[in-house]
Structures are given as structure tokens and as C-alpha cells.
C-alpha positions in Angstrom: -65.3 9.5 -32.3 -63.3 9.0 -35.3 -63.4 4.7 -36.0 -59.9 5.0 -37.8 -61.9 3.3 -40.7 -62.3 5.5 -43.5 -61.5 4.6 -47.0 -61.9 1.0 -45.8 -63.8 -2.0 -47.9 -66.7 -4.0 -46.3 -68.9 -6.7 -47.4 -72.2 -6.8 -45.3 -74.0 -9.9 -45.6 -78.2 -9.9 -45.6 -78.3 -6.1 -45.6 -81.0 -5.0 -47.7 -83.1 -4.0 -44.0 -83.1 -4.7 -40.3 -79.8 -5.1 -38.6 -77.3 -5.6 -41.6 -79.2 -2.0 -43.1 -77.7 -0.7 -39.8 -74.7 -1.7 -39.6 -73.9 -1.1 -43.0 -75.1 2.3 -42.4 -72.8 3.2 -39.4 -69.8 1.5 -41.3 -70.2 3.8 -44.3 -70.9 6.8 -42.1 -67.5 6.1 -41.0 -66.1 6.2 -44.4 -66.6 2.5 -45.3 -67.2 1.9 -48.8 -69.5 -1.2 -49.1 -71.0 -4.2 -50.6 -74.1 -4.8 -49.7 -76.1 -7.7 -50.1 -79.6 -9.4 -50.2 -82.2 -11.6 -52.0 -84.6 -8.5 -52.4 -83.3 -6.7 -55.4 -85.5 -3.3 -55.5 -85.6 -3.0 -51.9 -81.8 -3.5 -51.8 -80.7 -1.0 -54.5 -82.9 1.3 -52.6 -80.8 1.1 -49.7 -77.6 1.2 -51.2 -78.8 4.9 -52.7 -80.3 5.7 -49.1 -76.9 4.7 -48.0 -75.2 6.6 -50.7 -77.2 9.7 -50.6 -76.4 9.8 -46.4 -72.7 9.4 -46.6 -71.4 10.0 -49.9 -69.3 6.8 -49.9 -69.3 4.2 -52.9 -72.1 1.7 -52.3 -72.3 -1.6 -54.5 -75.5 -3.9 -54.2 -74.9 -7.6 -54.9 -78.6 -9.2 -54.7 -77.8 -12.8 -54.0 -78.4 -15.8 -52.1 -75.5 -15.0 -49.6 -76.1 -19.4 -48.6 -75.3 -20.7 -51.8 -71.9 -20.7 -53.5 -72.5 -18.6 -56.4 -74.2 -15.5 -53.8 -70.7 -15.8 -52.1 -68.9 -15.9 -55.5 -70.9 -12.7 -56.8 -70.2 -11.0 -53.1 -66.7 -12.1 -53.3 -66.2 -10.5 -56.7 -67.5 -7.3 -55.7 -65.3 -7.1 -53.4 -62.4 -9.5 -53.4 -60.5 -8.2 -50.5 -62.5 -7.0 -47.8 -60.8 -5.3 -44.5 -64.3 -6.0 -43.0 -67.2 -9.0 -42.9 -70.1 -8.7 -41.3 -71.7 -12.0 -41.2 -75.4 -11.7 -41.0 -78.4 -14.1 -42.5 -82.2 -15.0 -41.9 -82.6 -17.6 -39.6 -85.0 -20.7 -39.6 -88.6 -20.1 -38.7 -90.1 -20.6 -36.0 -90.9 -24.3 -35.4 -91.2 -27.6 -32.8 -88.0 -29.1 -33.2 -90.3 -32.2 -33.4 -91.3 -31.1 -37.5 -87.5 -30.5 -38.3 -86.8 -33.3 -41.0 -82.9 -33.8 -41.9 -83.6 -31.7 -44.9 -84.7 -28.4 -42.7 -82.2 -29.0 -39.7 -79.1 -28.9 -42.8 -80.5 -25.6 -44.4 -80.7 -24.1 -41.0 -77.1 -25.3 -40.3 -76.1 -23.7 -43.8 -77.8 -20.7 -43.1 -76.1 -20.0 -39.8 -73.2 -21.5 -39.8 -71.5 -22.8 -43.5 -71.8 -19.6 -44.9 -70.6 -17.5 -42.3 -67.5 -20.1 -42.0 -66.8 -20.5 -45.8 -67.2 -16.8 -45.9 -64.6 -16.4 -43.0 -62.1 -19.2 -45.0 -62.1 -17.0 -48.3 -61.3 -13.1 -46.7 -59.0 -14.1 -43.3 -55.6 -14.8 -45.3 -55.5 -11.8 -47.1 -56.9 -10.1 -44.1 -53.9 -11.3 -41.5 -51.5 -10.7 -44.7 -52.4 -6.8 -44.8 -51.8 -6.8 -40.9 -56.2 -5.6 -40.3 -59.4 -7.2 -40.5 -62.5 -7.6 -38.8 -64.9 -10.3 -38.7 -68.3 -9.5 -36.9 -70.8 -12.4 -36.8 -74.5 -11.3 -35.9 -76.0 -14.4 -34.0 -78.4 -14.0 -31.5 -79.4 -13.5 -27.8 -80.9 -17.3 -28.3 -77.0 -18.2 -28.5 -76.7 -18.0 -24.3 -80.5 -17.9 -23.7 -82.1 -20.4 -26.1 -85.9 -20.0 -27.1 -88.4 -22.8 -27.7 -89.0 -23.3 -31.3 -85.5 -21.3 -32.5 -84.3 -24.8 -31.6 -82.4 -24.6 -35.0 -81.5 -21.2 -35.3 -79.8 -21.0 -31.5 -77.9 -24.3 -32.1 -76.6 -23.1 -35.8 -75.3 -20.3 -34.3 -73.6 -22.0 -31.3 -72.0 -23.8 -33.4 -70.7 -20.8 -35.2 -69.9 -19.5 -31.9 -67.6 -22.3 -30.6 -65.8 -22.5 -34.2 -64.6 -19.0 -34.6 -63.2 -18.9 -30.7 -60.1 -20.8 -31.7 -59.7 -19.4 -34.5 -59.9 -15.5 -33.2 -56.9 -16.3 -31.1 -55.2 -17.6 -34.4 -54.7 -14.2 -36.3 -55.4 -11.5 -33.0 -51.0 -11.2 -33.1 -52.0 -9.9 -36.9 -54.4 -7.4 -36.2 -57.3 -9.6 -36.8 -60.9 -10.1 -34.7 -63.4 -11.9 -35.2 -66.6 -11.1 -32.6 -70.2 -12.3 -32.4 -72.6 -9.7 -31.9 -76.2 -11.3 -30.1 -79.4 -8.9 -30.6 -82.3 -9.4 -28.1 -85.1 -7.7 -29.3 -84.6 -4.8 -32.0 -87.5 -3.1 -33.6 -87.3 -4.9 -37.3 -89.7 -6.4 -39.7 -88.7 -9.9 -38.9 -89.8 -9.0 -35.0 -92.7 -7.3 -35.9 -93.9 -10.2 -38.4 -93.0 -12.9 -34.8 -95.4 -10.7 -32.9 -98.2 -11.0 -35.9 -97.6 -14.7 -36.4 -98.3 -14.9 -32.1 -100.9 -13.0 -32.4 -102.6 -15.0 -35.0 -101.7 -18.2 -32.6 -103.5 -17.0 -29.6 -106.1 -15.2 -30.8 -104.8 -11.9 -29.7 -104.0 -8.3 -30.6 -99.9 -8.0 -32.8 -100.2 -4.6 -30.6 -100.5 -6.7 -27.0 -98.1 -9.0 -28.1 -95.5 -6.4 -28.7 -96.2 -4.4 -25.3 -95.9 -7.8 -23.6 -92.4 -8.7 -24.8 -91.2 -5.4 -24.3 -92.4 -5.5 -20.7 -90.0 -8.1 -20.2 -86.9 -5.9 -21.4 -85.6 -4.1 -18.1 -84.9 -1.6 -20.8 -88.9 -0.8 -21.9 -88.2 -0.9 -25.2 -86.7 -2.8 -28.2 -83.9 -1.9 -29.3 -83.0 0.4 -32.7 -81.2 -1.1 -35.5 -79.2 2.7 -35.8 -78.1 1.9 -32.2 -77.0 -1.6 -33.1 -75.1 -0.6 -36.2 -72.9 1.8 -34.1 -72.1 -1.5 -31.7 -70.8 -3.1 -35.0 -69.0 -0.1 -36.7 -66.9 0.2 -33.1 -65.9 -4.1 -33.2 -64.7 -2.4 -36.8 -63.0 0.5 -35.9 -59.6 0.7 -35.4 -59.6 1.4 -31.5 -61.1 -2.6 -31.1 -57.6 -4.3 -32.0 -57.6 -6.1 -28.3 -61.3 -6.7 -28.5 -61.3 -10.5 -30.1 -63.2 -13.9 -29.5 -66.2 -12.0 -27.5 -69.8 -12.4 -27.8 -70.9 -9.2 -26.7 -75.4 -9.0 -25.7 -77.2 -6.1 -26.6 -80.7 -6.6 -25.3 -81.4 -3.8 -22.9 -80.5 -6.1 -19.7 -82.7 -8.9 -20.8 -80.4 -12.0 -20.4 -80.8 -12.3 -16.3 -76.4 -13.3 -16.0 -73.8 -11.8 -14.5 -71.4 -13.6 -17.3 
């Protein structure tokens, strides 16, 4: 299917690997140019030439602290006028709400919820004045089925969640969306290094670990970044124009809800 996208402009936030690395992928093999971005500065200008050798399209790497305001400044000047955000960042660790001081709770918030906001605030004016944009924010399955211990991480992101629904409806008449995109469990380093860290908890094997959690998909498996990236690159495209304010699960069947 042709997205209707090429020769647009897209900043992808915290894309250096994982699920940015495929969404920026599917965005660019639709013709997106990019600007990539993440703390990581070799690993990140090797994905933007991975990305560039793949597709052909113009690939800039911003390594940055996408959180703090000079990351957004350098992302921002990259590209000043994006027709596409992809709001993505690390989340908190994993830890008893109990051991969160103020300090830790207010980095977590920042993490998941400023930046994405602040990020939104700079690119949706200029968006609604060109008459297209899309916003995609990746939260997280733990948005509608919260996890023990992501205490921070699933209330950051609800509270992106519930902030960008009124505001979707704001600019939809202008061609405008903004959509949150909620992974379950996708094969990436940052899942692989959650089944080590259990493994080292319980005295058990990262391998059992990982067969265990991906027994409880209905699925049988986790899910690919590739396949996650072509989710996104649709939400971009320019067939998704009535598709606004939606959290949309991809977790091979694993929240047990109807709605």
C-alpha cells in the first residue's frame, strides 16, 4: 500500500534501537526523510546509515537527551517543522513504588509525559497551519493493564494519555491526529535485559523466563519491532485522517478486554 507519505519530514524520538529503530524504519521506507534521535551516539549514526543504505531517504542523527530542553532544542533544529512526531522514550526502571523518592517519581513524569507534551506544544501549530500532521505517542500495554513495579512508568504515561484526548479533537477538522500506540511484549533489548534482571531475582534460567512470559501471550510469541513500525507508519500515512484520539494495543491478544 502506498502511505501517501513520501517526501514527508519526521522526527522520531529515542530511536537509536528497539521500537523507535522500527518505526523510523517503516516511516522512511515509505519515503520519510527523518531525524532520528538517541543518547547512544555510535550506535545511533549506525542506524541512521542502516536506515539510509535500506531506503535511500535523507537520514539526520541528533544524539541527545530527547528529556531535557536543549535535546528537544537540537531535535527541533534539525527539523523545525515536522509533518510527523513519534513520541517515544525509556521508561523508569523497574521498582516498588515504596523506593520512589519525589526526585525519581518527577524524572519518571518528565520522561513520559513533559517531553512528549512540550514536544507536542512546539510542532502542532505549524502542523494544523499546513492542514497535516501526525502525532504518535508510544506508551505502553501497562497504560490499560498496569504492572507491579512500572508503578511510575504506567501512571506517566496515563497521564499523557488523558492530556492528548482533548486535545486530538482540537485540530482533527485540520487534518491533524494524535494516537497512542501501547506495545505488550516486543522482542527488544530492554525486554530481553527484564527477563535477565528476573532471572537473576529468582535464581532462574533468562531462557525460562522468556518461554514463561511468552506462554502467557495467546499469540506464542513476542512481538517484532519491524511489525510494530508498520502499525506506526499506517497512524502516519495519509489514509489515517479519521483515525484520531485512539490508543490502539498491540500485544498479540494479551490484554484479556473486549474494550
Amino acid at each position: 500500500m502506498d502511505l501517501g507519505i513520501n517526501g514527508r519530514r519526521a522526527i522520531v524520538c529515542g530511536s537509536s534501537l528497539g521500537l523507535g529503530k522500527g518505526c523510523a524504519m517503516a516511516l522512511a521506507e515509505a519515503g520519510v526523510s527523518l531525524v532520528i534521535n538517541g543518547r547512544n551516539a555510535g550506535q545511533l549514526e549506525k542506524t541512521a546509515e542502516e536506515i539510509r543504505r535500506a531506503t535511500g531517504v535523507a537520514v539526520t542523527a541528533v544524539a541527545a537527551d530527547i528529556g531535557s530542553p536543549a535535546g528537544q532544542a537540537a531535535v527541533l533544529a534539525a527539523c523545525p517543522d515536522p509533518d510527523i512526531l513519534i513520541n517515544n522514550n525509556g521508561g523508569p526502571p523497574f521498582r516498588d513504588f515504596r523506593a520512589l523518592d519525589r526526585e525519581a517519581m518527577l524524572t519518571g513524569v518528565t520522561m513520559n509525559m513533559l517531553t512528549p507534551i512540550e514536544l507536542i506544544q512546539r510542532v502542532i501549530d505549524r502542523m494544523a497551519a499546513r492542514g497535516f500532521g501526525r502525532i504518535v505517542n508510544i506508551t505502553s500495554i501497562s497504560v490499560k493493564m498496569p504492572v507491579a513495579g512500572l508503578d511510575l512508568s504506567s501512571g506517566s504515561r496515563a497521564g499523557l494519555t488523558a492530556f492528548v484526548a482533548g486535545i486530538a479533537r482540537t485540530v482533527a477538522d485540520r487534518n491533524v491526529t494524535i494516537n497512542n500506540l501501547l506495545p505488550g511484549y516486543f522482542d527488544t533489548r530492554r525486554l530481553r535485559d527484564g527477563f535477565v534482571a528476573a532471572a537473576r531475582r529468582t535464581g532462574g534460567a533468562e531462557d525460562a523466563v522468556a518461554i514463561r512470559e511468552m506462554g502467557t501471550i495467546p499469540a506464542k510469541r513476542f512481538g517484532t519491532t519491524a511489525e510494530f513500525g508498520q502499525v506506526c507508519a499506517f497512524l502516519c500515512s495519509a489514509h489515517a485522517g479519521y483515525l484520531t484520539g485512539q490508543n490502539i494495543l498491540l500485544d498479540g491478544g494479551l490484554y484479556p478486554g473486549a474494550f
